[in-house]
C-alpha positions in Angstrom: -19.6 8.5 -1.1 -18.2 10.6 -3.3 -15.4 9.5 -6.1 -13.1 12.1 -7.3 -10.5 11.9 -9.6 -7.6 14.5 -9.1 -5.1 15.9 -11.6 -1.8 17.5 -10.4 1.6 18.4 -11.5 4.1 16.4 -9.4 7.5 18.0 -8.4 8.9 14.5 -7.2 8.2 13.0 -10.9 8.6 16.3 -12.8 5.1 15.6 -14.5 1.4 15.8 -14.1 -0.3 13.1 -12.2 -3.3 11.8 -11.7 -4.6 9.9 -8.1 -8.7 8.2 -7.5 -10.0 9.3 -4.3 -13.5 8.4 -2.3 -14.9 9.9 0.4 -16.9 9.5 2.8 -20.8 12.0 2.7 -20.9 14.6 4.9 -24.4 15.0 6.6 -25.3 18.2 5.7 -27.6 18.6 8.5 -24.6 18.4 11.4 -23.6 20.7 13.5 -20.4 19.8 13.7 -17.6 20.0 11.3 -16.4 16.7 10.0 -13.8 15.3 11.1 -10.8 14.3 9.1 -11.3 11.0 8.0 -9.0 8.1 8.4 -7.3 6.8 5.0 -6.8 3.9 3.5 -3.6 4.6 0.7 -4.5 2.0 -1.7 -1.6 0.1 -4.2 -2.1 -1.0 -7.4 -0.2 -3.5 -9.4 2.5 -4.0 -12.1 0.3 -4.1 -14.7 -2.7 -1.1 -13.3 -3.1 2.0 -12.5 -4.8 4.3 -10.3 -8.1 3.4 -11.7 -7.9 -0.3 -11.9 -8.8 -0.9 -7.7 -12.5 1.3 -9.4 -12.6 -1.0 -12.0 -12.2 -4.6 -11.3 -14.2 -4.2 -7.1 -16.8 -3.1 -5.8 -14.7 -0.8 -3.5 -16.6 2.0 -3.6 -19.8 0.0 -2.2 -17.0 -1.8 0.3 -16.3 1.3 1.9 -19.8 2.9 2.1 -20.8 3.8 5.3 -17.3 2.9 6.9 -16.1 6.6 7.6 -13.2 5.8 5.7 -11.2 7.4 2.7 -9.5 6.0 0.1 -6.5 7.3 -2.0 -5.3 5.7 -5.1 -2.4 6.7 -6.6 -0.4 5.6 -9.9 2.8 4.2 -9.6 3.6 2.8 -13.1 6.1 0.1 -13.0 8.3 1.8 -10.5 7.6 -0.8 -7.3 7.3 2.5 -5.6 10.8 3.2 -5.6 13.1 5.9 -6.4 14.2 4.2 -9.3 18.2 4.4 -10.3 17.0 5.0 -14.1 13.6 6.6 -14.0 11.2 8.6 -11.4 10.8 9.0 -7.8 7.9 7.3 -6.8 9.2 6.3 -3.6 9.5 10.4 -2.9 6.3 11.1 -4.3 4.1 8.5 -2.7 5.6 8.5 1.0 6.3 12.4 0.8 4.9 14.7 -1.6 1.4 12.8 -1.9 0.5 12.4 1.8 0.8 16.6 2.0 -0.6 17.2 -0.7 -3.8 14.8 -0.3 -4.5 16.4 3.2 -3.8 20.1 2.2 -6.7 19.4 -0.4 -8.8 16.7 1.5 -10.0 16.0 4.9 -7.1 13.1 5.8 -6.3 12.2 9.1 -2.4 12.5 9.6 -2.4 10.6 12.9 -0.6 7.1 12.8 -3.6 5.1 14.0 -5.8 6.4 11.4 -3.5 5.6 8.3 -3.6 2.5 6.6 -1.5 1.0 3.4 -2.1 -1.6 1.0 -1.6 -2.9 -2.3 -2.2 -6.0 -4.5 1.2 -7.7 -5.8 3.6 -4.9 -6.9 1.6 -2.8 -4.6 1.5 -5.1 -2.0 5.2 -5.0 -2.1 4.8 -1.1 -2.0 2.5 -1.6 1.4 4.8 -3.3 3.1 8.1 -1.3 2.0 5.8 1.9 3.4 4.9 0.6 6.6 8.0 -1.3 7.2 10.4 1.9 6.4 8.2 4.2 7.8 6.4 2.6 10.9 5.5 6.0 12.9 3.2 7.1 9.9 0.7 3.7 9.5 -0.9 1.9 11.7 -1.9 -1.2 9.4 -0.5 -2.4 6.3 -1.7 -5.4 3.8 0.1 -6.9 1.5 -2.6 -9.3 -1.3 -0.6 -11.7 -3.6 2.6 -9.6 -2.9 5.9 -9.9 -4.4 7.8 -10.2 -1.2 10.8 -11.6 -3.1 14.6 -11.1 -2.6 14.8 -10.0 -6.6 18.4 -10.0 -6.3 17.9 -13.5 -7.1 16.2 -12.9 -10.4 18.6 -14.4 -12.8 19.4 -17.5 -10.9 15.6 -18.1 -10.7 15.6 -18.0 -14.5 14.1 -14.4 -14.8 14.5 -13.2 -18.6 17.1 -10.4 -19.3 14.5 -8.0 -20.3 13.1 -8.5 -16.7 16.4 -8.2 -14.8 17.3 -5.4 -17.1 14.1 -3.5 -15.8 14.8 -4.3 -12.1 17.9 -3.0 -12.4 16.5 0.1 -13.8 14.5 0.6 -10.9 16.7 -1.0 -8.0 20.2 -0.3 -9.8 22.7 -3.3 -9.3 20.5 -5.8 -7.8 23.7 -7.3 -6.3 23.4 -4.2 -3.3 20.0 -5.7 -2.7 19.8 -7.6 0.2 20.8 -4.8 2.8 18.7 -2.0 0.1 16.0 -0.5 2.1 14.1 -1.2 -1.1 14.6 -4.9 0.7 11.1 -5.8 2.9 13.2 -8.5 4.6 15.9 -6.2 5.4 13.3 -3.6 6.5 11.5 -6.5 8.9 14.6 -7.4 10.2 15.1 -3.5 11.1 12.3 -2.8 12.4 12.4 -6.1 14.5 15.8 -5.8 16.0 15.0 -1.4 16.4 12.3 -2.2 19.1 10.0 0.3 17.4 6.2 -0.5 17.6 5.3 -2.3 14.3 2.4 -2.0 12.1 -0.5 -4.4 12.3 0.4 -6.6 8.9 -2.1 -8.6 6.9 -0.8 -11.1 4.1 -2.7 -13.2 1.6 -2.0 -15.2 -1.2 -4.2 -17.7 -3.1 -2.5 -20.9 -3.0 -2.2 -21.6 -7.0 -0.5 -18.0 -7.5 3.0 -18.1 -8.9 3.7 -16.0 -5.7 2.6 -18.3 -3.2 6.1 -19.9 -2.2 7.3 -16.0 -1.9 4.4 -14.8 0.4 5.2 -18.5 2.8 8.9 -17.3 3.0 7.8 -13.8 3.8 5.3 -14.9 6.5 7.9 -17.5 8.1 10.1 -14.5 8.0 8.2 -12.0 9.6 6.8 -14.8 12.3 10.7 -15.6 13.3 11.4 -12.0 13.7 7.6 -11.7 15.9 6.1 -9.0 13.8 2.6 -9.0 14.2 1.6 -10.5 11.3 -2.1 -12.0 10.5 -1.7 -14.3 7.2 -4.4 -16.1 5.2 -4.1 -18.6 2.3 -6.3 -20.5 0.5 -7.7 -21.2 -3.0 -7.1 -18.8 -5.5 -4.9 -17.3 -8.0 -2.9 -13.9 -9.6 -6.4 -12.5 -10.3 -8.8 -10.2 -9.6 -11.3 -12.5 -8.5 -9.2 -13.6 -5.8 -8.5 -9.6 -5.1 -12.0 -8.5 -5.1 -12.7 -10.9 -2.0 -9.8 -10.1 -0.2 -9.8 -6.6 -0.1 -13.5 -7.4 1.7 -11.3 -8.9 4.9 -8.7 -6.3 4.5 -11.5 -3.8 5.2 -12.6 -5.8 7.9 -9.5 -6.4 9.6 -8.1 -2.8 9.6 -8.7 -1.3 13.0 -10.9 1.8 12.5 -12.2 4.1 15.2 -15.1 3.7 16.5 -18.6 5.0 14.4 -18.9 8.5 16.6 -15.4 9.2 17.7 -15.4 12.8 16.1 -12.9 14.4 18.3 -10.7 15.4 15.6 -12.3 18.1 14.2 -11.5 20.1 10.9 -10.6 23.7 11.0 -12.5 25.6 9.3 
């Protein structure tokens, strides 16, 4: 595969950026143009970056020989949002980066071949992509995700420091619930809009401090009859836990078929 890291100026966040990308060898002995490649647009957390998915898996050996690319961008501590005091992430990862990515890389832009996911902030991000925008992905997974109602923050004890930041991002968190920053509000949406839903895959170790979120969020989504696949077990907020799932994330996303090369690039 090859792994290239890409450096841009960003007109959504008014500063230069930087995203991770793999791709998938060429044989240089075809006769036929590659095709563009299906993508995987992979999340990272509240405490990463765009190099931390690199760092802590072996997701470059994951993906080998799966036809697949992978995009990792950097979302800083935005939860991928168009934040009331800060950046527009939300912009610049559901707009500006898609274009961008397949202006300068061989990326699919059919629904069926675009996937999301992200582990806990950027599992949230998955799902608030997929959920708000259900003709552009086919698949979303959500690992350790905080699938919380964080208008609730300072009932449940959060510090003022943390409510103060969500309320930079979110604004008044009282405007929550019906926010289409809301993936509950966005499931119920999409549920009661009649709109084919993405595939959805959600796991959560059972010792996380996020467990009892991702159980409300699956009982949630399971009332509502999204087609959710959901898997618990031991584990907790860590990258051990992470590395193994993103193996059955891989497994589970529904790629085409080794061969199917009718979309060809125009060169």
């Amino acid at each position: 595969m090859a792994r290239i890291q890409c450096d841009f100026f960003s007109a959504a966040l008014g500063t230069s950026v930087t995203i991770n990308v793999l791709l998938p060898q060429p044989d240089p002995a075809a006769r036929t143009a590659p095709r563009r490649y299906p993508v995987l647009w992979l999340l990272h957390g509240l405490l990463d970056d765009h190099t931390t998915w690199l760092r802590q898996t072996s997701l470059e050996r994951y993906v080998d020989g799966l036809q697949l690319a992978v995009v990792m961008p950097a979302g800083g501590r935005s939860f991928y949002t168009d934040m009331a005091h800060g950046y527009r992430y939300w912009t610049y990862v559901s707009e500006e980066l898609p274009a961008l990515a397949r202006a300068w890389f061989p990326l699919s832009d059919q629904r069926e071949e675009n996937f999301v996911a992200g582990l806990s902030m950027g599992g949230y991000g998955a799902f608030k992509l997929a959920l708000r925008q259900p003709e552009r992905y086919a698949a979303a997974a959500s690992l350790s995700g905080a699938l919380r109602s964080f208008d609730r923050e300072a009932e449940a004890g959060a510090t003022p420091e943390w409510v103060a930041e969500l309320t930079d991002v979110f604004g008044d968190l009282a405007n929550f619930p019906t926010s289409e920053d809301n993936v509950y509000y966005l499931a119920q949406q999409l549920a009661e809009s009649g709109a084919p839903s993405p595939m959805l895959y959600q796991c959560c170790g059972v010792d996380d401090f996020l467990y009892a979120d991702n159980l409300a969020f699956k009982q949630h989504a399971e009332t509502l009859g999204l087609p959710l696949t959901y898997a618990e077990g031991p584990g907790e907020h860590n990258w051990a836990y992470w590395d193994q799932q993103i193996q059955r994330v891989l497994a589970w996303l529904p790629l085409p078929l080794a061969g199917d090369d009718e979309e060809l690039l125009s060169l």
